[in-house]
LOMI-190264 format. One record per residue (C-alpha): residue number from 1; y, z, x. Coordinates in nm, 2 decimals, decimal comma. Layout:
<recs>
REC_nr_c2_c3_c1
REC_NUM_Y_Z_X
...
</recs>
This chain:
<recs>
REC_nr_c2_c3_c1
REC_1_-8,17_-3,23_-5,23
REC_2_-7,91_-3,01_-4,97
REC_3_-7,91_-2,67_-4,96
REC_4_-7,55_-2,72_-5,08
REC_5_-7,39_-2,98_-5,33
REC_6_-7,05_-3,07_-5,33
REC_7_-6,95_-3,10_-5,71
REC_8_-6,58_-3,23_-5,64
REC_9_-6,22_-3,13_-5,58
REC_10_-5,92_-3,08_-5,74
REC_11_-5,55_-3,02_-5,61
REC_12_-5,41_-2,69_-5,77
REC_13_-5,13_-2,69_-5,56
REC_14_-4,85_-2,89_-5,34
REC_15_-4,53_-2,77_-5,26
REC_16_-4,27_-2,94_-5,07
REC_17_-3,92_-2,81_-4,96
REC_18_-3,66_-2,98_-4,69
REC_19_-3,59_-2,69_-4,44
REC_20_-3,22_-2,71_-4,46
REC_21_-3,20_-2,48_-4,17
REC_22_-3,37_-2,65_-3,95
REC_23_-3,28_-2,73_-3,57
REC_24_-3,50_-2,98_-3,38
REC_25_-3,57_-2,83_-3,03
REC_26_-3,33_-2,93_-2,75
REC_27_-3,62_-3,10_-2,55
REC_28_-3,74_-3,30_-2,86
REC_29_-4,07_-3,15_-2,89
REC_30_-4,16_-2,96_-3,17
REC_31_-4,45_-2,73_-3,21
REC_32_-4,59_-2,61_-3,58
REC_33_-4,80_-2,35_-3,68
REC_34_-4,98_-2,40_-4,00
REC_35_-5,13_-2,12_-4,19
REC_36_-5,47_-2,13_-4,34
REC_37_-5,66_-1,94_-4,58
REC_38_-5,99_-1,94_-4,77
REC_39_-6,08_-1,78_-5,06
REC_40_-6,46_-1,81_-5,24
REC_41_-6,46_-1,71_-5,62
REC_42_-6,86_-1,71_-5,77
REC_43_-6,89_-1,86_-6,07
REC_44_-7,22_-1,82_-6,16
REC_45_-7,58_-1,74_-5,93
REC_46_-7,56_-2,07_-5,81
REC_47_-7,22_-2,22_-5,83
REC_48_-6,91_-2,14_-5,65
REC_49_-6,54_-2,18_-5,64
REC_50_-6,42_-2,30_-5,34
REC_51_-6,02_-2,28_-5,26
REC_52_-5,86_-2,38_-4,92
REC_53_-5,50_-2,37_-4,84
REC_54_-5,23_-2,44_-4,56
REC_55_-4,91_-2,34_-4,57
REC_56_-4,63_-2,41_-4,31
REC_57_-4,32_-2,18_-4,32
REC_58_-4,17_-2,15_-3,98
REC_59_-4,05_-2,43_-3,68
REC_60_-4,06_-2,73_-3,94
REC_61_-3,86_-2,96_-4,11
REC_62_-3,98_-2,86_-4,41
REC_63_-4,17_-2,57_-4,62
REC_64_-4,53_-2,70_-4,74
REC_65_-4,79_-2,56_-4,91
REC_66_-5,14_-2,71_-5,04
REC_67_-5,37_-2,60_-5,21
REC_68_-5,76_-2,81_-5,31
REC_69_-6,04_-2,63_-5,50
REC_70_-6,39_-2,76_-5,44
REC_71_-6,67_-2,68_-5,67
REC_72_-7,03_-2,64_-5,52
REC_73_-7,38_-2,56_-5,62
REC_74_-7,66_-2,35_-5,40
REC_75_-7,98_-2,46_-5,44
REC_76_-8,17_-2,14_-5,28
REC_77_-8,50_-2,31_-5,30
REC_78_-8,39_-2,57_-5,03
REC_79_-8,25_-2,27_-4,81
REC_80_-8,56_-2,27_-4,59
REC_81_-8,34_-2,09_-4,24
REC_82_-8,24_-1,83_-4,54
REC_83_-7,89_-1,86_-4,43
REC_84_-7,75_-1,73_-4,74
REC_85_-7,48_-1,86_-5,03
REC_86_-7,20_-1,70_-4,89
REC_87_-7,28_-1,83_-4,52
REC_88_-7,32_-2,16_-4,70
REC_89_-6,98_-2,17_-4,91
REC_90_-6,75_-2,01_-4,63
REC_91_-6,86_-2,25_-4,37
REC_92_-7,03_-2,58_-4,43
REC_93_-6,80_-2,59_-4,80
REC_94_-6,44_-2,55_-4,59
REC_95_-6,57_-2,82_-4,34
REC_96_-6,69_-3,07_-4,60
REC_97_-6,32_-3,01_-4,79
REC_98_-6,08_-2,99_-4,51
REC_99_-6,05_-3,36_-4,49
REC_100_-5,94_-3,34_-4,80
REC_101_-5,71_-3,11_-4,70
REC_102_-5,57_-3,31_-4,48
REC_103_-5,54_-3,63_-4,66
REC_104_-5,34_-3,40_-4,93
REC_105_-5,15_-3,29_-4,68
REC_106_-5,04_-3,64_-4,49
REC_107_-4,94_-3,84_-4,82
REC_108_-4,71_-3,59_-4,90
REC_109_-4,51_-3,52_-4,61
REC_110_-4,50_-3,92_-4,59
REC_111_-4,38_-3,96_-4,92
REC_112_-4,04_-3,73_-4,82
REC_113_-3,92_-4,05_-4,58
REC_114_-3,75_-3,74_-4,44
REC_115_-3,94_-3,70_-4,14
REC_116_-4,29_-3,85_-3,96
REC_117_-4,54_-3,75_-4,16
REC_118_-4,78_-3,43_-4,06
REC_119_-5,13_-3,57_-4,01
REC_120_-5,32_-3,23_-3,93
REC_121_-5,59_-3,28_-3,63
REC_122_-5,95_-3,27_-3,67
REC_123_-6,08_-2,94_-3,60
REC_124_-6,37_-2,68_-3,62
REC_125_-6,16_-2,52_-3,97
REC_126_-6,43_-2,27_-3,96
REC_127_-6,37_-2,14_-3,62
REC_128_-6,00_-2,18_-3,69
REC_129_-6,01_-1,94_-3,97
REC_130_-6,18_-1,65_-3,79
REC_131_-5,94_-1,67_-3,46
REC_132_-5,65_-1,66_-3,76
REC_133_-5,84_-1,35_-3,88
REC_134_-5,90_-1,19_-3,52
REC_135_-5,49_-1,22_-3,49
REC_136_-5,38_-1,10_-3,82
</recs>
Protein backbone atom coordinates (compact mmCIF):
# COMPACT_ATOMS: atom_id res chain seq x y z
CA UNK A 1 0.00 0.00 0.00
CA UNK A 2 1.48 3.85 -0.65
CA UNK A 3 2.08 6.03 1.82
CA UNK A 4 -0.61 8.14 0.10
CA UNK A 5 -3.89 7.00 -1.79
CA UNK A 6 -5.56 8.91 -4.15
CA UNK A 7 -9.40 8.57 -3.44
CA UNK A 8 -10.63 10.59 -6.65
CA UNK A 9 -11.47 14.01 -8.01
CA UNK A 10 -14.10 16.15 -8.57
CA UNK A 11 -14.52 19.60 -10.49
CA UNK A 12 -15.99 22.34 -8.08
CA UNK A 13 -15.38 24.87 -10.36
CA UNK A 14 -14.98 26.16 -14.19
CA UNK A 15 -15.42 29.53 -15.22
CA UNK A 16 -15.17 30.83 -18.64
CA UNK A 17 -15.52 34.50 -19.85
CA UNK A 18 -14.55 35.98 -23.58
CA UNK A 19 -12.10 38.98 -22.75
CA UNK A 20 -13.93 41.53 -24.75
CA UNK A 21 -11.06 43.87 -24.18
CA UNK A 22 -8.77 42.08 -25.51
CA UNK A 23 -5.82 43.17 -28.06
CA UNK A 24 -3.62 40.44 -29.52
CA UNK A 25 0.06 41.77 -29.42
CA UNK A 26 1.36 43.59 -32.53
CA UNK A 27 4.05 40.92 -33.11
CA UNK A 28 1.54 37.96 -32.71
CA UNK A 29 3.00 36.40 -29.77
CA UNK A 30 1.18 36.30 -26.84
CA UNK A 31 2.43 35.50 -23.34
CA UNK A 32 -0.04 34.31 -20.30
CA UNK A 33 0.39 34.13 -16.76
CA UNK A 34 -1.74 31.69 -14.98
CA UNK A 35 -2.31 31.90 -11.35
CA UNK A 36 -2.23 28.93 -9.14
CA UNK A 37 -3.13 28.11 -5.74
CA UNK A 38 -3.45 25.22 -3.27
CA UNK A 39 -5.36 24.82 -0.41
CA UNK A 40 -5.33 21.46 2.01
CA UNK A 41 -8.53 21.06 4.21
CA UNK A 42 -8.10 17.78 6.92
CA UNK A 43 -10.85 15.88 7.06
CA UNK A 44 -10.18 13.46 9.51
CA UNK A 45 -6.44 11.90 11.07
CA UNK A 46 -5.94 10.22 7.90
CA UNK A 47 -7.87 11.79 5.07
CA UNK A 48 -7.53 15.02 3.42
CA UNK A 49 -9.08 17.48 1.15
CA UNK A 50 -7.21 18.35 -1.58
CA UNK A 51 -8.21 21.66 -3.83
CA UNK A 52 -5.99 23.02 -6.68
CA UNK A 53 -6.88 25.96 -8.79
CA UNK A 54 -5.65 28.14 -11.85
CA UNK A 55 -6.98 31.17 -12.74
CA UNK A 56 -6.03 33.43 -15.69
CA UNK A 57 -7.05 37.13 -15.51
CA UNK A 58 -4.66 39.30 -17.39
CA UNK A 59 -2.99 39.20 -21.33
CA UNK A 60 -5.74 36.51 -22.47
CA UNK A 61 -8.42 36.11 -24.68
CA UNK A 62 -10.45 35.12 -22.07
CA UNK A 63 -11.01 35.07 -18.08
CA UNK A 64 -10.73 31.27 -16.77
CA UNK A 65 -10.83 29.86 -13.67
CA UNK A 66 -10.72 25.96 -12.51
CA UNK A 67 -11.08 24.50 -9.80
CA UNK A 68 -10.54 20.09 -8.92
CA UNK A 69 -10.80 18.73 -5.39
CA UNK A 70 -8.95 15.44 -4.82
CA UNK A 71 -9.58 13.34 -1.83
CA UNK A 72 -6.63 11.24 -0.28
CA UNK A 73 -5.83 8.94 2.53
CA UNK A 74 -2.34 8.83 4.68
CA UNK A 75 -1.47 5.65 5.74
CA UNK A 76 1.24 6.69 8.50
CA UNK A 77 2.25 3.13 8.94
CA UNK A 78 3.78 2.97 5.41
CA UNK A 79 5.59 6.39 6.05
CA UNK A 80 8.81 4.68 6.79
CA UNK A 81 11.26 8.32 5.65
CA UNK A 82 8.63 10.00 8.29
CA UNK A 83 8.05 12.63 5.89
CA UNK A 84 4.89 13.68 7.31
CA UNK A 85 0.87 14.07 6.06
CA UNK A 86 1.18 17.55 5.28
CA UNK A 87 4.62 17.04 3.24
CA UNK A 88 2.70 14.20 1.67
CA UNK A 89 -0.68 16.18 0.66
CA UNK A 90 1.02 19.58 -0.42
CA UNK A 91 3.42 17.85 -2.66
CA UNK A 92 3.12 14.44 -4.12
CA UNK A 93 -1.14 15.11 -3.93
CA UNK A 94 -0.78 18.52 -6.27
CA UNK A 95 1.54 16.49 -8.63
CA UNK A 96 -0.68 13.38 -8.95
CA UNK A 97 -3.87 16.02 -9.58
CA UNK A 98 -2.40 18.62 -11.87
CA UNK A 99 -2.92 16.57 -14.89
CA UNK A 100 -6.08 16.68 -14.05
CA UNK A 101 -5.87 20.09 -13.84
CA UNK A 102 -4.83 20.44 -17.02
CA UNK A 103 -7.08 18.19 -18.91
CA UNK A 104 -9.97 20.43 -17.12
CA UNK A 105 -8.43 23.16 -18.28
CA UNK A 106 -7.74 22.20 -22.28
CA UNK A 107 -11.46 20.92 -22.98
CA UNK A 108 -12.74 23.89 -21.94
CA UNK A 109 -10.95 26.56 -23.56
CA UNK A 110 -11.49 24.17 -26.80
CA UNK A 111 -14.92 23.98 -26.39
CA UNK A 112 -15.17 28.21 -26.81
CA UNK A 113 -14.13 27.65 -30.82
CA UNK A 114 -13.06 31.24 -29.85
CA UNK A 115 -9.56 30.82 -29.72
CA UNK A 116 -6.64 27.74 -29.83
CA UNK A 117 -7.18 25.99 -26.95
CA UNK A 118 -4.77 26.52 -23.70
CA UNK A 119 -2.99 23.18 -23.10
CA UNK A 120 -0.95 24.15 -19.82
CA UNK A 121 2.85 22.58 -19.97
CA UNK A 122 4.11 19.89 -17.88
CA UNK A 123 5.71 21.22 -14.99
CA UNK A 124 7.30 20.68 -11.45
CA UNK A 125 3.49 22.28 -9.91
CA UNK A 126 5.17 21.98 -6.68
CA UNK A 127 8.07 24.06 -7.35
CA UNK A 128 5.83 26.38 -9.28
CA UNK A 129 3.79 27.09 -6.26
CA UNK A 130 6.56 28.08 -3.90
CA UNK A 131 8.37 30.55 -6.64
CA UNK A 132 4.50 31.98 -6.86
CA UNK A 133 4.77 32.29 -3.08
CA UNK A 134 8.39 33.77 -2.91
CA UNK A 135 6.91 36.67 -5.43
CA UNK A 136 3.64 37.38 -3.75
Amino acid sequence: MAVIQFEGYEVTQMHYEKNKNFKRPENGKLKIAPLFSVNVEEKNDNESAVLLSVSLEKGAPFNLQVSIEGLFKYNAEEDKSDFGKNNLFSTNAVAILFPYLRSCVSALTNLSNDAPALILPTMNIVELLKKQDMQG
